[in-house]
C-alpha positions in Angstrom: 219.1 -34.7 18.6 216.6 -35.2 21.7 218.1 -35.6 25.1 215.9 -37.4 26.7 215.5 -34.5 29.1 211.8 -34.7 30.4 210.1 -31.3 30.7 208.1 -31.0 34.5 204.6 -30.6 35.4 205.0 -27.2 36.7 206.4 -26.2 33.7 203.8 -26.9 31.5 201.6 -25.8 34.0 203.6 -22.3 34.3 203.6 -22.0 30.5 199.5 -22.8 30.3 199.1 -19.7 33.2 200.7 -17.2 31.4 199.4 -18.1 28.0 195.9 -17.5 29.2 194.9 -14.4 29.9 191.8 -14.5 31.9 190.0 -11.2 30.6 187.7 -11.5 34.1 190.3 -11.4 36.2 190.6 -10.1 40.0 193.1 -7.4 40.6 194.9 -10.0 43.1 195.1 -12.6 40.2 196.6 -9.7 38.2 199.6 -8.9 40.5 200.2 -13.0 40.7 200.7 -13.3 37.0 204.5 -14.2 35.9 205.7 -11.4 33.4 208.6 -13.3 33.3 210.5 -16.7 34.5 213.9 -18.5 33.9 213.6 -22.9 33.5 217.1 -24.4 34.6 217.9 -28.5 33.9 217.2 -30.4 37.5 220.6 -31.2 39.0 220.6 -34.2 38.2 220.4 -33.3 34.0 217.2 -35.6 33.5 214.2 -32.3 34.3 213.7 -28.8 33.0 212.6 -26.8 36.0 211.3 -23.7 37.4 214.7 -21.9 38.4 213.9 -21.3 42.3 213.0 -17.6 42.6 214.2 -16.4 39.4 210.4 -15.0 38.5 209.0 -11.2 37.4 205.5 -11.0 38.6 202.9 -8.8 36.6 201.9 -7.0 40.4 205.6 -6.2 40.9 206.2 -4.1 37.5 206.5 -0.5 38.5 207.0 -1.6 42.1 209.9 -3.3 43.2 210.3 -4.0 39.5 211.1 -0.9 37.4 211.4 -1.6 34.0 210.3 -5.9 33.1 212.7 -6.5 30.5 216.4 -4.5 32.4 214.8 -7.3 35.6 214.9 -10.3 33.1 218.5 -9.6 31.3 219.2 -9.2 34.8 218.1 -12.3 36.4 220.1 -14.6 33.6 223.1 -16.2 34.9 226.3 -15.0 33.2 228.0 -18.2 32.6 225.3 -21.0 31.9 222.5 -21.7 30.2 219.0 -21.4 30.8 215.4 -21.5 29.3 213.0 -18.0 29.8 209.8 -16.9 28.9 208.7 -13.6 28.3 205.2 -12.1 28.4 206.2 -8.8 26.1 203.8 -5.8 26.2 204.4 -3.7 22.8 202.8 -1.3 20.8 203.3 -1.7 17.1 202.0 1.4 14.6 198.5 0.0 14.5 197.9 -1.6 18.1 199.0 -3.0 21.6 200.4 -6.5 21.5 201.2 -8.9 24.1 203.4 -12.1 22.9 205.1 -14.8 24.7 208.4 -15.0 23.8 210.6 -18.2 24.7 214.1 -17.5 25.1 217.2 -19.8 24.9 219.9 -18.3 26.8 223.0 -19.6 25.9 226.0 -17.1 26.8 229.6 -17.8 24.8 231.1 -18.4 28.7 228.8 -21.4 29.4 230.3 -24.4 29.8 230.4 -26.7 26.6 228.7 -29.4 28.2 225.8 -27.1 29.4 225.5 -25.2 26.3 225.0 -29.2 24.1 222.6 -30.6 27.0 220.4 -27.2 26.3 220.5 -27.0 22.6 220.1 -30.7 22.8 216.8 -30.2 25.2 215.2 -27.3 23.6 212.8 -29.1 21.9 211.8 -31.4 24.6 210.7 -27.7 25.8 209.0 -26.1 22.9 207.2 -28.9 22.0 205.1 -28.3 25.6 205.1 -24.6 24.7 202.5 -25.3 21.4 201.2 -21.6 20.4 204.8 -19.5 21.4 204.8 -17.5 18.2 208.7 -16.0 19.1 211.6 -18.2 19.9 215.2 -15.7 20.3 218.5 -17.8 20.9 220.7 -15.5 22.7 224.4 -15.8 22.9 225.5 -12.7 25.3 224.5 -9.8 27.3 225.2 -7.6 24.1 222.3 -9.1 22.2 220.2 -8.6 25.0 221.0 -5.1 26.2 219.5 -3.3 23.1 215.7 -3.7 22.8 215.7 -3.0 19.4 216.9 -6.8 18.8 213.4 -7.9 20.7 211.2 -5.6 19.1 213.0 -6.9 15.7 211.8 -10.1 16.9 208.7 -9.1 18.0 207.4 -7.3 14.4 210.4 -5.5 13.0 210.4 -1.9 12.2 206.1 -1.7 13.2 207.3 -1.9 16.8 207.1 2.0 18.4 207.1 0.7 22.0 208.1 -2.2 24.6 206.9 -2.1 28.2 205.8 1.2 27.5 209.0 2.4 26.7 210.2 4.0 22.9 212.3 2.2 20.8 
């Protein structure tokens, strides 16, 4: 069921910024990259937006920003919905990944009529999102606070690392 929800430019062009990585690079442009951002409906219902301030930038990990993923369970609000992405950094037995991962975030103590107009706009969302190779709907903190459900998502039992961290 589509919504009619439209998805903004700066969304799309958010999503096309992380999903390039530019190999060539300028330690400047490094530290501006989003490691992580939340999208929120406009309030008026009819947008998916950037969710003002609600951001993890690449230049602030091991800064201000400890540990990526503890920051991004963090930033999600604990009773509505929203829309993240995720630039994940894991090693796997073989090699060092990095995957986008879109996340629905759609806690039990949402509102009914938020948690429909999300499902219901999802797509509107991932259809902009073409190449995101791992989509996660998460329902509560407790499905968040272990990594060991994203690293499941992420390549199962080959994952030895996220953000540098064990699993």
């Amino acid at each position: 069921m589509a919504s009619g929800v439209k998805v903004t430019d700066e969304v799309i062009a958010v999503f096309n910024d992380m999903k390039v990585r530019k190999a060539q690079a300028n330690e400047e442009e490094k530290k501006r990259r989003k490691k992580a951002i939340l999208f929120c409906l406009s309030k008026d219902l009819k947008n998916i937006v950037l969710d003002d301030g609600k951001e993890i930038l690449l230049g602030d990990v091991g800064t201000t920003v400890p540990d990526p993923y503890e920051s991004l369970v963090k930033m999600l609000p604990p009773d509505d919905c929203r829309y993240a992405l995720y630039d994940a950094t894991y090693e796997t037995k073989e090699t060092k990944k990095e995957d986008l991962v879109f996340i629905f975030w759609a806690p039990d103590s949402a509102p009914l009529k938020s948690k429909m107009i999300y499902a219901s706009s999802k797509d509107a969302i991932k259809r902009k999102f073409e190449g995101i190779k791992h989509e996660w709907q998460v329902n509560g903190l407790e499905d968040l606070k272990d990594r060991h459900t994203l690293a499941e998502k992420l390549g199962g039992s080959s994952v030895v690392s996220l953000e540098g961290s064990p699993i």
